[in-house]
Phi, psi and omega in degrees: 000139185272138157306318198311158171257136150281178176295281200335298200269015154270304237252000195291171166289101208236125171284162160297191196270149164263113201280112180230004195245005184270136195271336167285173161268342187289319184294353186248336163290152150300111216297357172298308193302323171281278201316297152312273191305292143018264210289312207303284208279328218237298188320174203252146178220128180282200196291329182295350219060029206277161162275153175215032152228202174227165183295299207303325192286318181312310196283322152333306178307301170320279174299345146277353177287289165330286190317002204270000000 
């Protein structure tokens, strides 16, 4: 079998680990993902753009919202 890498497995993707043992939500996100993706797109913000929940409050927000 040849060593060489094709072009497909340079350009493939590669994900993160799927984080499931962690007991925060901070220990189960990625840190882009608390810190960034998060505050940018999904928290609650007020008139100022200030945040004004913490991500544990999001997921919450969410699920009562789905439960409805």
């Amino acid at each position: 079998m040849s060593e060489t890498r094709t072009r497909a497995d340079k350009d493939a993707i590669v994900l993160p680990v799927k984080r499931t043992d962690g007991v925060t939500l901070e220990e189960r996100l990625t840190k882009n993902a608390y810190q960034n993706i998060l505050p940018a797109r999904y928290l609650r913000k007020d008139a100022k753009g200030e945040i004004v929940e913490p991500p544990e409050k999001l997921f919450r927000r969410i699920a009562n919202n789905i439960a409805l």
